[in-house]
N, C-alpha and C positions, 0 to 999 in steps of 0.2 A: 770176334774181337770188336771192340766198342769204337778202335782208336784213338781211346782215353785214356794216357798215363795215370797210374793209379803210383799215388804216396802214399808212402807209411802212414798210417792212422785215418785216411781215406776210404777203408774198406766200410761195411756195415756194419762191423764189429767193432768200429772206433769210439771211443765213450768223447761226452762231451768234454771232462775234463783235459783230453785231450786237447782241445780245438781252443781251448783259454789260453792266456800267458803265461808262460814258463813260471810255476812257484820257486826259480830260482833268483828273479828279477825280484831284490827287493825293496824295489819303492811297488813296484805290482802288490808284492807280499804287505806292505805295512798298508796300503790303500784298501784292501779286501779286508785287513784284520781292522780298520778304524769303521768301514761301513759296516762291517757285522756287530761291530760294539755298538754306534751308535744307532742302528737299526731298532735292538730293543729297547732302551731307553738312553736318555741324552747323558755325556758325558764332561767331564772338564777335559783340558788337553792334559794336564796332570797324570788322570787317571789312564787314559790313553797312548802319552810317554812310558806309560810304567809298563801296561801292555806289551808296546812294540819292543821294550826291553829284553824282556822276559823272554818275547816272541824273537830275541838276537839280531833287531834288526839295527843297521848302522845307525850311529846318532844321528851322524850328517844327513843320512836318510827320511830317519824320522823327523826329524826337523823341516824338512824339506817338506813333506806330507802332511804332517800338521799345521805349518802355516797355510799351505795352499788351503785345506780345511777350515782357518779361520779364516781366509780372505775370502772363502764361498759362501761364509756364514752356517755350515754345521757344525762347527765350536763355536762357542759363545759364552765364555764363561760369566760372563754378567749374566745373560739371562736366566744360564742355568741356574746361578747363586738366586736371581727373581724369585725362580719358580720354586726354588727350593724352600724357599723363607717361606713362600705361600703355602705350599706344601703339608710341609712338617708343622708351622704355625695353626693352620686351620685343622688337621687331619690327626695331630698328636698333640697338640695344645703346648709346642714348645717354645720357650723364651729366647729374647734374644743373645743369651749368652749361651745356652747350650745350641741354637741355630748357629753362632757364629763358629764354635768349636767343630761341632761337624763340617762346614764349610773348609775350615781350616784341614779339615784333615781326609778333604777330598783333592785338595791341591788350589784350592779359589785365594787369589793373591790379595790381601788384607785389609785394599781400599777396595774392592770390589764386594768385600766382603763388608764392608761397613755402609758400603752405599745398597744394598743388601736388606738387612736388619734394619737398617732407618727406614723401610717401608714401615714396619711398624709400631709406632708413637706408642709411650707407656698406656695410654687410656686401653687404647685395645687390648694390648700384652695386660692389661691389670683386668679386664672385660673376660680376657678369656682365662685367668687365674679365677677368678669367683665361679665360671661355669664348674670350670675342672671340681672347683671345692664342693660344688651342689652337687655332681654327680655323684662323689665320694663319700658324703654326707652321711646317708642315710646307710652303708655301710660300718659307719662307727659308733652306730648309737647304741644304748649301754654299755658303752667303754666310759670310763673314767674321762674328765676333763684335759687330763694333761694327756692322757696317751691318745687322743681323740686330737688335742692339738697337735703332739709330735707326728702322728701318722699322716694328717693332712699336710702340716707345713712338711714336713719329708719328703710326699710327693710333689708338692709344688717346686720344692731345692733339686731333686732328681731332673724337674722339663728345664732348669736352668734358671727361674725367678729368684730375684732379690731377696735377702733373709726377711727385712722389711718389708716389702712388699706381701710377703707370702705368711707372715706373723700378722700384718692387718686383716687381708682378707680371708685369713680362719680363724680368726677374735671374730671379726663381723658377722661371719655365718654362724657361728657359735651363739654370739647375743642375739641372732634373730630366731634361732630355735629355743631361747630361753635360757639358757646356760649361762651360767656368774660366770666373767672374765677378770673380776678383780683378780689384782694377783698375778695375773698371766703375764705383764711385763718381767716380774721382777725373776719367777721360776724360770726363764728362761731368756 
């Protein structure tokens, strides 16, 4: 004998989940389920309230955890809404009306969301409409004028650009391939 009381789950057979906090404690519970979410990629507190829901834990709870999270700085829904505009804008070519809808419906509260999107001035948003259209381009050639315009401005209205907007810069690429746009206001 060792003259070492041995405890329940002391032995060499004790797993470590034992030697953690009781998964009964649940601010333990919503703080293990907020770092595992936001381990893989960054979240809103939104998206993270709906989690810990889900996951049954008390509101008062979650509340409690989530703000301690934003006063530590790994919630940040401003940045994330930052990151996100750069994101989606540079990586899918999307405008600010469909960036701002997604934001929206990740839980990003509406001034944040608009301080957001105003990272990107129309010059750019209309910079990165013309790429998307020259990409597209040479996939509609020998198509008809008009079904060659609706299939570009289509996809421009799908990332979220202005009907205006997205009706100039596929008339413009149009006339720089040589293609008559007379007309093209009035058909559509």
């Amino acid at each position: 004998m060792t003259g070492r009381t041995e405890w329940p789950g002391d032995g060499p057979d004790s797993s470590r989940a034992e030697k953690e906090p009781s998964p009964q404690d649940p601010a333990e519970r919503a703080r293990a389920i907020c770092l595992r979410l936001l381990t893989g990629t960054p979240r809103t507190r939104k998206q993270l309230a709906d989690a810990l829901r889900k996951r049954e834990i008390p509101d008062e709870v979650a509340e409690e955890v989530l703000s301690r999270f934003e006063d530590v700085g790994l919630i940040d829904d401003a940045a994330f809404a930052g990151a996100w505009v750069e994101s989606r804008h540079h990586g899918r070519g999307l405008a600010r009306r469909a960036l701002a809808r997604e934001l929206r419906t990740k839980g990003v509260e509406s001034t944040l969301i608009q301080e957001a999107v105003d990272q990107l001035d129309s010059e750019r948003e209309e910079a990165t409409a013309r790429e998307l259209v020259a990409r597209k381009l040479r996939a509609t050639r020998g198509l008809d004028r008009d079904r060659r315009l609706r299939r570009l401005a289509g996809m421009l209205a799908r990332k979220g650009y202005p009907e205006g907007m997205a009706l100039r810069v596929v008339r413009q690429a149009l006339e720089a391939e040589g293609e008559d746009t007379d007309g093209l206001d009035e058909s559509f």
